[in-house]
C-alpha positions as CSV (number, residue, x, y, z in Angstrom):
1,X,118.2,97.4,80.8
2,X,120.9,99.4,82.6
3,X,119.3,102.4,83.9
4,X,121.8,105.5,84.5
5,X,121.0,108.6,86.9
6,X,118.8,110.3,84.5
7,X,117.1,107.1,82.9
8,X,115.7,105.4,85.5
9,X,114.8,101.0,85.0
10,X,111.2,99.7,84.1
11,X,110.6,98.3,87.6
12,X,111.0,102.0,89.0
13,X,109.0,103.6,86.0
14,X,106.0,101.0,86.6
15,X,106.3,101.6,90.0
16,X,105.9,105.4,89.9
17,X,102.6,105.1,86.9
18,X,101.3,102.3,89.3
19,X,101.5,104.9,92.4
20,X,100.4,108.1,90.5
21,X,97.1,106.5,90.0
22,X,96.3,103.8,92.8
23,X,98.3,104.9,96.2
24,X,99.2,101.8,97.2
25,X,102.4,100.2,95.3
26,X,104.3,96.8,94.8
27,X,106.4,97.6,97.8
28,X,103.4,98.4,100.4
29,X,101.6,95.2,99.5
30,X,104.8,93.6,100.0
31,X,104.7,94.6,103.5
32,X,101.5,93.7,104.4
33,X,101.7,90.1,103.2
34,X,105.2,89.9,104.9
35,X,103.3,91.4,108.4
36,X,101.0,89.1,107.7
37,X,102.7,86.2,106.6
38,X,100.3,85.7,104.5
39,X,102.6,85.7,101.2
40,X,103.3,82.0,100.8
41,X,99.4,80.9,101.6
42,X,96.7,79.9,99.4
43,X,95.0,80.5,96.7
44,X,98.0,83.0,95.5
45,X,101.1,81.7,97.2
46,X,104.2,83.5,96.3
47,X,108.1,82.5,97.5
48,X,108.4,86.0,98.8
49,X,106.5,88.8,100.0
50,X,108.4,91.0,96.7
51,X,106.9,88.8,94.1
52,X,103.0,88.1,95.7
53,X,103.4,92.5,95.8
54,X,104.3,92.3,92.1
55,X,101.5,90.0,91.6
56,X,98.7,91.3,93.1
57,X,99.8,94.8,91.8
58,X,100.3,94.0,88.3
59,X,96.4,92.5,88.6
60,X,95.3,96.0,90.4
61,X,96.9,98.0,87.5
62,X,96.5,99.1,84.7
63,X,93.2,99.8,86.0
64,X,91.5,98.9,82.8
65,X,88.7,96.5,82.9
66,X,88.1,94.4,79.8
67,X,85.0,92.6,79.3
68,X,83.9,89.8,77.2
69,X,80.4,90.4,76.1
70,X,77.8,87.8,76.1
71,X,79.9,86.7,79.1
72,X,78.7,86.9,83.1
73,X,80.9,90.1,84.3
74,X,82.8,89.3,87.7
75,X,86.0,91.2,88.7
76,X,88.0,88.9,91.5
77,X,91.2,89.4,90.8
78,X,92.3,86.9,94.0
79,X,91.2,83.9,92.4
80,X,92.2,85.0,88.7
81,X,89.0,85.9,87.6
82,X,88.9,89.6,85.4
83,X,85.8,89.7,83.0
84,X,84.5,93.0,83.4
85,X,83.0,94.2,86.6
86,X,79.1,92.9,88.0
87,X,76.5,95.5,88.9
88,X,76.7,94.3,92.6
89,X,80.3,93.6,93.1
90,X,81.9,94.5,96.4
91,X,84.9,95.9,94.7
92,X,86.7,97.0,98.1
93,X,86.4,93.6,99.5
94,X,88.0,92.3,96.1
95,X,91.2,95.3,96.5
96,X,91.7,94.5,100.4
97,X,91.4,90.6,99.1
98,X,94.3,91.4,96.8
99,X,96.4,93.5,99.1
100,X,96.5,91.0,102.4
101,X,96.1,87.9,100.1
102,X,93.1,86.4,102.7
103,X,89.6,86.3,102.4
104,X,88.2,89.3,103.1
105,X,84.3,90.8,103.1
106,X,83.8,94.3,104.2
107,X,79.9,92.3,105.0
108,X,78.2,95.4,102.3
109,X,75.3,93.7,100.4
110,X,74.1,95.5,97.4
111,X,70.5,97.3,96.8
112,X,67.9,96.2,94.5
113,X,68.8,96.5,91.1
114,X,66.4,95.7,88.0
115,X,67.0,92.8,85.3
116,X,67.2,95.5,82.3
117,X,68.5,98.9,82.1
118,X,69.5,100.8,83.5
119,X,69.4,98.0,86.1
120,X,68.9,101.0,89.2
121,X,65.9,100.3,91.6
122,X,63.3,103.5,91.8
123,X,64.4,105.2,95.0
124,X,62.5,104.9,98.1
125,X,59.6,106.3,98.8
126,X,60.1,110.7,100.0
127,X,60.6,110.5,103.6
128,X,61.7,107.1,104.1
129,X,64.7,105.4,104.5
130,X,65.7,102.4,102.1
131,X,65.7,99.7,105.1
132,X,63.6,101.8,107.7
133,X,60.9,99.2,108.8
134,X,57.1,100.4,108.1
135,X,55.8,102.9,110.3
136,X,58.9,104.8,111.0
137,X,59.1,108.4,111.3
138,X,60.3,110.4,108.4
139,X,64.3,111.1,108.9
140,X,64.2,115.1,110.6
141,X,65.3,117.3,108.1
142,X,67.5,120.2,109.1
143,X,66.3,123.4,108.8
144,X,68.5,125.6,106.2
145,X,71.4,128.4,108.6
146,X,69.7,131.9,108.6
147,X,73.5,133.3,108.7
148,X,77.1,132.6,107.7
149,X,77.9,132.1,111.5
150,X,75.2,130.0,111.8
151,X,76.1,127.5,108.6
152,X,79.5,126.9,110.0
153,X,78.4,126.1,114.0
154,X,77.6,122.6,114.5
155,X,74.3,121.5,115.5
156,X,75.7,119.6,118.7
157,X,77.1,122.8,120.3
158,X,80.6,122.2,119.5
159,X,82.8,125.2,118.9
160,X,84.3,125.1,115.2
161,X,88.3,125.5,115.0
């Protein structure tokens, strides 16, 4: 399609929807893979750094997520796989994945979750902190500001700007 100064082509339409709602866009993944060099490497290797940013953008967005049901839900868009999204997924290690085209683990482990709805551990017990080991002192709690001026000092003694 010929695009004219008022009707612009598909590539720059995509590439302003793909922007407005992920801030990150063909041509920024482009260069990252081509800093990288990563582009031409496996699992997802790409002739250029232009098409692997086409690639791994097109997967980001739309950011719909289908889901098959009676199927195991895993979202890893890196090594083609896009059923749904797991209850324990490390989704930002699956985006940075897809943006520098290596293996990537940001090293976060899920909580507990149940095996039935709504799959969400009870909280931990009032005072306590999830992984504080036994015997640990409650967390301090701060005492609410008495005054306006007093709500915006911090409690470190730093002057606020």
């Amino acid at each position: 399609m010929l695009a004219g100064p008022d009707q612009p082509d598909d590539d720059y339409v995509e590439d302003i929807t793909f922007r407005a709602t992920f801030p990150i866009g063909r041509d920024d993944i482009a260069a990252v893979v081509e800093a990288g060099g990563t582009y031409g490497k496996p699992p997802q290797a790409f002739p250029t750094a232009r098409a692997y940013g086409a690639w791994a953008a097109d997967r980001l967005l739309p950011n719909v997520i289908r889901f098959t049901p009676g199927t195991v839900a895993l979202w890893d868009p890196w090594c083609d796989v896009q059923n749904g999204k797991g209850i324990v997924e490390d989704i930002a290690s699956n985006i940075i994945k897809m943006v520098v085209n290596q293996d990537f683990s940001s090293g976060l482990t899920p909580g507990p979750v149940l095996d039935y709805f709504p799959y969400l551990a009870p909280p931990p017990q009032a005072g306590r902190l999830p992984h504080a080991p036994k015997g640990a002192p409650p967390p301090a709690v701060p005492r609410p500001a008495t005054s306006a001026w007093e709500a915006r000092t911090p409690t470190d003694g730093r002057a606020v700007g």
